[in-house]
C-alpha positions as CSV (number, residue, x, y, z in Angstrom):
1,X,109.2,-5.3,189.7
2,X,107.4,-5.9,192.8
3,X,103.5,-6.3,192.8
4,X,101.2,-3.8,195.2
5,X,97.9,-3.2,195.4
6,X,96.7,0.3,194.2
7,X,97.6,3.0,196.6
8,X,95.0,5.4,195.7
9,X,94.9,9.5,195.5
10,X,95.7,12.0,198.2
11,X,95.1,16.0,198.1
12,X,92.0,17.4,197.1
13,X,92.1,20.4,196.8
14,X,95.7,20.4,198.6
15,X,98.3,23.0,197.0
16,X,99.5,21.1,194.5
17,X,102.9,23.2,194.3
18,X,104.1,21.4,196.9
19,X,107.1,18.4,196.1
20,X,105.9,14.9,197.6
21,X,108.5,14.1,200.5
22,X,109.5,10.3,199.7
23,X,107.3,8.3,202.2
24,X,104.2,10.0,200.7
25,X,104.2,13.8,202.5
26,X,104.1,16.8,201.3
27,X,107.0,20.0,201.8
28,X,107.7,22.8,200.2
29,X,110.5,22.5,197.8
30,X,108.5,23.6,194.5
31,X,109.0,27.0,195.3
32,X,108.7,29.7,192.0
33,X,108.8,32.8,191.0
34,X,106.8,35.1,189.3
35,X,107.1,37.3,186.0
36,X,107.1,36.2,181.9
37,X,105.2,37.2,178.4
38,X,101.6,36.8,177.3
39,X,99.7,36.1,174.2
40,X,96.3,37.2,175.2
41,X,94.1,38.1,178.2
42,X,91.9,35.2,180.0
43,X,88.4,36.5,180.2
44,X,85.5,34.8,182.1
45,X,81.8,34.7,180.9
46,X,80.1,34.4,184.5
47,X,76.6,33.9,183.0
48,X,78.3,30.9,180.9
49,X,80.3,29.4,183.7
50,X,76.8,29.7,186.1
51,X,73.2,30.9,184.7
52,X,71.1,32.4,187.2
53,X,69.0,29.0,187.1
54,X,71.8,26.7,188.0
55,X,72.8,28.3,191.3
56,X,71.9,27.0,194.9
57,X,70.0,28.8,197.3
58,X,72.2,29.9,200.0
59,X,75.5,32.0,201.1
60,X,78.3,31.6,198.4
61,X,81.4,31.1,200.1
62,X,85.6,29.9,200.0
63,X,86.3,27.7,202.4
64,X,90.4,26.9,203.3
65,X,91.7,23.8,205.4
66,X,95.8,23.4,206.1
67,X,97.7,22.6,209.4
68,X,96.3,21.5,212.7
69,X,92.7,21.3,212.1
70,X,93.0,24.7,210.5
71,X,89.4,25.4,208.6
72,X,88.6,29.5,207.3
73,X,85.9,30.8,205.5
74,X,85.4,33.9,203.6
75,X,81.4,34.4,202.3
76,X,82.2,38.1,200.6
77,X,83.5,36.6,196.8
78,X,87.3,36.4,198.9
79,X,87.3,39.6,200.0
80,X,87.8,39.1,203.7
81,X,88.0,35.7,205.8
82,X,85.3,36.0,208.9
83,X,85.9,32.5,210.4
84,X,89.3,30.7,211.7
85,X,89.6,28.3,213.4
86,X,92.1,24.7,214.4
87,X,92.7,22.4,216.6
88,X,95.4,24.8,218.9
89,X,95.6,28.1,217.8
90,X,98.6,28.7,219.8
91,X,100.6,26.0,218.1
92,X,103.2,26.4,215.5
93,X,104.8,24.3,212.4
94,X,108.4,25.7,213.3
95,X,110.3,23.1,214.2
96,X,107.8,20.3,214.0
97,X,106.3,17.8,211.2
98,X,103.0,19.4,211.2
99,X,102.7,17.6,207.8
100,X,102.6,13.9,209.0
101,X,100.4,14.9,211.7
102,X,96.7,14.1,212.9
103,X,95.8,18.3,212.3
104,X,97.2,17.9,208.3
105,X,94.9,18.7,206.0
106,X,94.3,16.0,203.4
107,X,91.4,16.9,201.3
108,X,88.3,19.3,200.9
109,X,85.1,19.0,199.1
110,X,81.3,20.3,198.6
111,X,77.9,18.5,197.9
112,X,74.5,17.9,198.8
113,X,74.8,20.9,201.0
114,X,77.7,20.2,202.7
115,X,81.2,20.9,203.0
116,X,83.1,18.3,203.8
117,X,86.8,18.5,204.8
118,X,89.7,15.4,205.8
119,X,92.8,15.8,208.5
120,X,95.4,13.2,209.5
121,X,98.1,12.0,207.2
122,X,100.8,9.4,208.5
123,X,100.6,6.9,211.4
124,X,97.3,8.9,212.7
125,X,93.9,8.5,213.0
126,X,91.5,10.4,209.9
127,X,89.2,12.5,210.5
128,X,86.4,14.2,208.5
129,X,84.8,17.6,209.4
130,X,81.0,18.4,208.3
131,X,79.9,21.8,207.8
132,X,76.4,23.2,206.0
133,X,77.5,26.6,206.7
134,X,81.2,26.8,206.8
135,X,81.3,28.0,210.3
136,X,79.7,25.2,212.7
137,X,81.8,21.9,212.2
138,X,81.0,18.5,213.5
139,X,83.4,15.6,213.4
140,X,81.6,12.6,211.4
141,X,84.4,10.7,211.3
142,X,87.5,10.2,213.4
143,X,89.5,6.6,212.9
144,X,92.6,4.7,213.1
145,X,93.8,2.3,210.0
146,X,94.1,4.5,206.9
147,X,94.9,8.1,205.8
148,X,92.4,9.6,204.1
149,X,93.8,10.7,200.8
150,X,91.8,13.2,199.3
151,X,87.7,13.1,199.4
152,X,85.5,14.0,197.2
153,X,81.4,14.2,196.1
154,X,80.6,12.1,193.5
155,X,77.1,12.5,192.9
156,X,75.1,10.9,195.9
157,X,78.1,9.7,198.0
158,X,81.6,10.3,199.3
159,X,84.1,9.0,198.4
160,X,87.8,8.7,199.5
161,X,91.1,7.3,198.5
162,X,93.6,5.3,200.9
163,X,95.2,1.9,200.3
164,X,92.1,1.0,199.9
165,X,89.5,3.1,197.7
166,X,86.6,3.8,200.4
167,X,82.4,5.1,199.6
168,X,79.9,6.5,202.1
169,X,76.3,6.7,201.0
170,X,75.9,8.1,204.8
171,X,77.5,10.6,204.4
172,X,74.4,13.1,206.4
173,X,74.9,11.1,209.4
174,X,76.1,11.7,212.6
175,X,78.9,9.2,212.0
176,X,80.1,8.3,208.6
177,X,80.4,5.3,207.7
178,X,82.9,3.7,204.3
179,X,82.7,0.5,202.4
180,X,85.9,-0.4,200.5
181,X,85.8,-0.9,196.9
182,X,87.7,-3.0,194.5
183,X,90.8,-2.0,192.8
184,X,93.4,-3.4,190.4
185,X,97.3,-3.9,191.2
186,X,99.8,-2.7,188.9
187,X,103.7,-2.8,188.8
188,X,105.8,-0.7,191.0
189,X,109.7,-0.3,190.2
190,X,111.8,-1.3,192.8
191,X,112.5,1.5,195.7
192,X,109.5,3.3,194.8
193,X,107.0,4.0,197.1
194,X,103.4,5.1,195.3
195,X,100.6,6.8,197.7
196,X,96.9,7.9,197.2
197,X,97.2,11.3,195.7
198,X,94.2,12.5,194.4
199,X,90.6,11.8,193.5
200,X,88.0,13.6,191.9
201,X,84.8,13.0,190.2
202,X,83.0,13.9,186.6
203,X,79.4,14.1,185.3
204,X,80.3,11.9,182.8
205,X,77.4,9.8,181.1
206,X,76.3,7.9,184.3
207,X,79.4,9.4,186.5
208,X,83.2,8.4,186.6
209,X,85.6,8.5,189.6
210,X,89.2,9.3,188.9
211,X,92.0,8.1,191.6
212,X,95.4,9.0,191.4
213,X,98.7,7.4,192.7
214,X,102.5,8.3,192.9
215,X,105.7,7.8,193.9
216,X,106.8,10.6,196.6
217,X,110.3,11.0,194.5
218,X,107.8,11.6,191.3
219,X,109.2,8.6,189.9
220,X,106.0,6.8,188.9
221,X,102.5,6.9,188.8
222,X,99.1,5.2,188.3
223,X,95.3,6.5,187.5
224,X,92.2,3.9,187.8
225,X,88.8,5.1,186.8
226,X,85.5,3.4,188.1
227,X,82.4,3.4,185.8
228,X,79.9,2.0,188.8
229,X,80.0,4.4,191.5
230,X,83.0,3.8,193.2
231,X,82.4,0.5,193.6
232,X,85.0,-0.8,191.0
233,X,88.2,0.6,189.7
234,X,90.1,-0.1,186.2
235,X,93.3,0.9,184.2
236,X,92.6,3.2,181.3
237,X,93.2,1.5,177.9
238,X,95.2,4.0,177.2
239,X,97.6,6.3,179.4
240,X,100.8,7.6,178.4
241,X,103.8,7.2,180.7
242,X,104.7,10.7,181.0
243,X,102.0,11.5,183.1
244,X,103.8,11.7,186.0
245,X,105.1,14.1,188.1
246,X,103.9,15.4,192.0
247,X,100.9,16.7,192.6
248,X,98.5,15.6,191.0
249,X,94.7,17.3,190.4
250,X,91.7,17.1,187.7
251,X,88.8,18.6,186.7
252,X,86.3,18.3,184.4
253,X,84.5,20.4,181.8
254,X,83.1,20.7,178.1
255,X,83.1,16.8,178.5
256,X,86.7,16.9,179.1
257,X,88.9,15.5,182.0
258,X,92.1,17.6,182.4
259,X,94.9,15.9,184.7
260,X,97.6,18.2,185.9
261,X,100.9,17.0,187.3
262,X,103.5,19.6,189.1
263,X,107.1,20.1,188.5
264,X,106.9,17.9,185.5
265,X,104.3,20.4,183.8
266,X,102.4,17.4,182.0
267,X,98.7,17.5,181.4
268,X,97.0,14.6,180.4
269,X,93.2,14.7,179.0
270,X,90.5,12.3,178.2
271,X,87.2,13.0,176.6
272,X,85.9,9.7,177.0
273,X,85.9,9.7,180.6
274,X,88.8,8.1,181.4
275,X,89.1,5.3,179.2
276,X,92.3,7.0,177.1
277,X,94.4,10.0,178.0
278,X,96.5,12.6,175.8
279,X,99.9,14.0,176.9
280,X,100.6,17.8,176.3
281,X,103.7,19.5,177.8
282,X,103.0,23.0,178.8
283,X,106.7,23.3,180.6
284,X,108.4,22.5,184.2
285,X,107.3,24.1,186.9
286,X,105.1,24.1,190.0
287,X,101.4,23.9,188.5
288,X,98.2,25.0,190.4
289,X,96.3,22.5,189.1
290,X,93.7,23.3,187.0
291,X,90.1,25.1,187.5
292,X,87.2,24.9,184.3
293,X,85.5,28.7,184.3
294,X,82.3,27.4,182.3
295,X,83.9,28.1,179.0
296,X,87.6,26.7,179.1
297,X,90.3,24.9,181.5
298,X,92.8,27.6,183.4
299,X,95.8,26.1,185.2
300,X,99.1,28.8,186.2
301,X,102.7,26.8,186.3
302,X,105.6,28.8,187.0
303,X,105.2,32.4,185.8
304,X,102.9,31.5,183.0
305,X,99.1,30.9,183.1
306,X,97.6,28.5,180.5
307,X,93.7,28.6,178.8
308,X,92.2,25.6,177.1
309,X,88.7,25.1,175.8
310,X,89.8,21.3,174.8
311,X,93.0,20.2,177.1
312,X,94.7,19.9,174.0
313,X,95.4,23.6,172.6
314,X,96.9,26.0,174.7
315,X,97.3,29.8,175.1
316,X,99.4,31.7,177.7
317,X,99.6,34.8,179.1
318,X,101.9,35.6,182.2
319,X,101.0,36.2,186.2
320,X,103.0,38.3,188.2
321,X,102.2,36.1,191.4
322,X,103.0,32.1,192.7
323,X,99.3,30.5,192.4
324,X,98.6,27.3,194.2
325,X,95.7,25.6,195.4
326,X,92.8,27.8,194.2
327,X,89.2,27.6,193.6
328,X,86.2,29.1,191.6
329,X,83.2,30.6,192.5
330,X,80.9,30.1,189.1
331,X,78.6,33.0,189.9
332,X,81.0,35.8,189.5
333,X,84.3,34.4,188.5
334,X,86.2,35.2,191.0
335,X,89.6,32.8,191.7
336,X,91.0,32.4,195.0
337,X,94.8,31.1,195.2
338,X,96.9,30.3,198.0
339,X,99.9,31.1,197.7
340,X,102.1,28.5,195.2
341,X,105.5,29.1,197.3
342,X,104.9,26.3,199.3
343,X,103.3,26.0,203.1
344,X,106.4,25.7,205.1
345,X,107.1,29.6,205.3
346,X,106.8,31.8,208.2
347,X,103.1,32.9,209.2
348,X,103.9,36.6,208.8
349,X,104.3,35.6,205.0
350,X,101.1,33.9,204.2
351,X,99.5,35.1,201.6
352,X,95.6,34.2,200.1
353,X,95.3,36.0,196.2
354,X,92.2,37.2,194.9
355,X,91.5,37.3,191.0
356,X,88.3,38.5,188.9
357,X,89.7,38.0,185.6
358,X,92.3,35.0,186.2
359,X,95.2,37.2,185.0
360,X,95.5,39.8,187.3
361,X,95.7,38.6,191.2
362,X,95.1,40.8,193.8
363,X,97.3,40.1,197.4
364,X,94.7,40.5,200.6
365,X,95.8,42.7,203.1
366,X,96.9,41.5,206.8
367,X,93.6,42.1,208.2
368,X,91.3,40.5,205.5
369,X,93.0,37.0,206.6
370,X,94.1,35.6,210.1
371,X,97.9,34.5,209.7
372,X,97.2,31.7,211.6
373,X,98.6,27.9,210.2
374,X,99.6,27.4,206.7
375,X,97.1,26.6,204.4
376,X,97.1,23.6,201.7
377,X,93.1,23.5,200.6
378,X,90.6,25.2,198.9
379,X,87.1,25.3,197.7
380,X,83.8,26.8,196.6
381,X,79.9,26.2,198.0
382,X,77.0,27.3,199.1
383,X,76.2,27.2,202.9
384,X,73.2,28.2,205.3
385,X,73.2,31.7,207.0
386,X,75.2,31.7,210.4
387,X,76.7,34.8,212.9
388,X,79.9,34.6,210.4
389,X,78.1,34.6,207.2
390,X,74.5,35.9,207.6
């Protein structure tokens, strides 16, 4: 067994359908299908998931990141996608590796009224978008000497995972600044080669930070937890080996952390913020990750989507679509999915889903959507007014 430091997290937000290629990238070979039975419809109580009192002041929007820069908004609950843009419009994924690349998306997040949204995976420099409105993006960030792997808000700072787990308490500034934390090592097998996968954040007691590492072959992975901040990371006491897989995401509700891992169809939860997990199988397949509606956990794998007040006990009911990546808006309900087939697909075949019930998915048509580079990202805030979203 060879000693490594942690190699933290990667991908929020990032369609977690996708396999891990085996230095650390992402492709497309978790394709599935769609179809299967049901044992109950999934309904969504909006005023539960956000009363009128908890949300923001300004313009409700989904805002998508994928390939060369690639960021697109949609402020009309998902109905139609105003805003495009990337780094070369006229480029193309076909025949290149747009995934280990300085335009790959590698993580998007919201807070403090910002969006905030990472490119660059590989040997290339990382950059980190800002946007209060979704449409007007500055670059506060743009560096050589680790990937960004997955960002996240975690209360009153940024925070990212790399090699090296990073904060930013400047994260308003013009230029962005990151302090490195402190991590544990832990064993690695021999021939595997663990990566920053994920990272996320909970409300838990005085806040908890959750960063995620694996294996690109799906061989192996690791989870540390910090209890201060960011500033700190530790094992869980307890966390069952066969939480592993590729692509793995979290969230958090009902004082419950729900970790989702693809292919392998494991989800592990903790209700004590990290400190021990529980394993539940809910099958193999490609999983979307999960997304808490205000009253229970949802998360699609395969053909099947799953409902879970607690993490532990699961229902499921069927979709006729692939759901990947997706996000929530709280208000209303409404689920937005990229599509779970994978990213490396011709552009004519993109496809964004809408859903107001969770169960029943609604394709966009070609003109609510550019078919511009393939997207990997997704996520729900509030923004200022602009031209694009008034």
């Amino acid at each position: 067994m060879k000693r490594l430091p942690l190699l933290l997290v990667l991908l929020i937000a990032c369609d977690p359908t996708m396999e891990e290629d085996a230095d650390g990238g992402r492709s497309d070979a978790g394709r599935r299908d769609g179809g299967a039975p049901i044992d109950g419809a999934l309904i969504y109580d909006a005023a539960v998931a956000m009363p009128d009192a908890a949300i923001p002041d300004g313009v409700p929007m989904f805002v998508a990141t994928g390939k060369f820069g690639r960021v697109t908004t949609s402020c009309d609950d998902g109905r139609t996608w105003s805003f495009n843009r990337s780094d070369d419009d006229g480029a193309s994924c076909e025949g290149i590796d747009c995934d280990h690349h300085p335009g790959s998306a590698t993580g998007i997040t919201y807070g403090d009224g910002y969006f905030f949204a990472s490119f660059g995976w590989g040997d290339n420099p990382s950059r980190i978008f800002r946007s209060a409105n979704g449409t007007d993006w500055d670059t506060v960030y743009d560096e050589r000497g680790f990937s960004l792997a997955g960002i996240a808000w975690a209360g009153d700072r940024l925070v990212a995972g790399d090699p090296t787990p990073r904060y930013s308490l400047d994260a308003d500034a013009a230029s962005i600044t990151f302090a490195s934390a402190e991590w544990p090592d832990y064993d690695v097998p021999d021939g595997a080669w663990p990566n920053s996968r994920w990272i996320a954040y909970a409300p838990f007691e005085s806040g908890r930070i959750a960063l995620v590492a694996a294996a690109g072959d799906g061989s192996f992975s690791d989870t540390v937890i910090s209890e201060d901040e960011g500033l700190t990371y530790q094992h869980p006491t307890s966390f069952p080996d066969t939480c592993t897989g590729h692509g793995p995401r979290m969230a958090y509700g009902n004082g419950v952390w729900v970790q989702t891992w693809s292919t392998t169809g494991a989800v592990c939860t903790s209700s004590d913020g990290g400190d021990t997990f529980t394993y539940v199988d809910l099958g193999e397949g490609g999983s979307s990750g999960a997304v808490f509606t205000g009253t229970e956990f949802v998360v699609y794998i395969g053909s099947n989507g799953h409902r879970s007040v607690d993490g532990i006990t699961w229902s499921s009911f069927p979709v006729s679509v692939s759901v990947g990546a997706m996000a929530m808006n709280p208000a209303t309900g409404t689920i937005i999915a990229l599509d779970g087939n994978g990213w490396g697909r011709p552009y004519a075949m993109q496809r964004i889903y809408r859903s107001t019930d969770g169960e029943t998915f609604e394709l966009l048509g070609e003109s609510a959507f550019s078919h511009s580079h393939p997207l990997t990202h997704l996520t729900f805030g509030y923004g200022s007014s602009s031209a694009s979203c008034p």
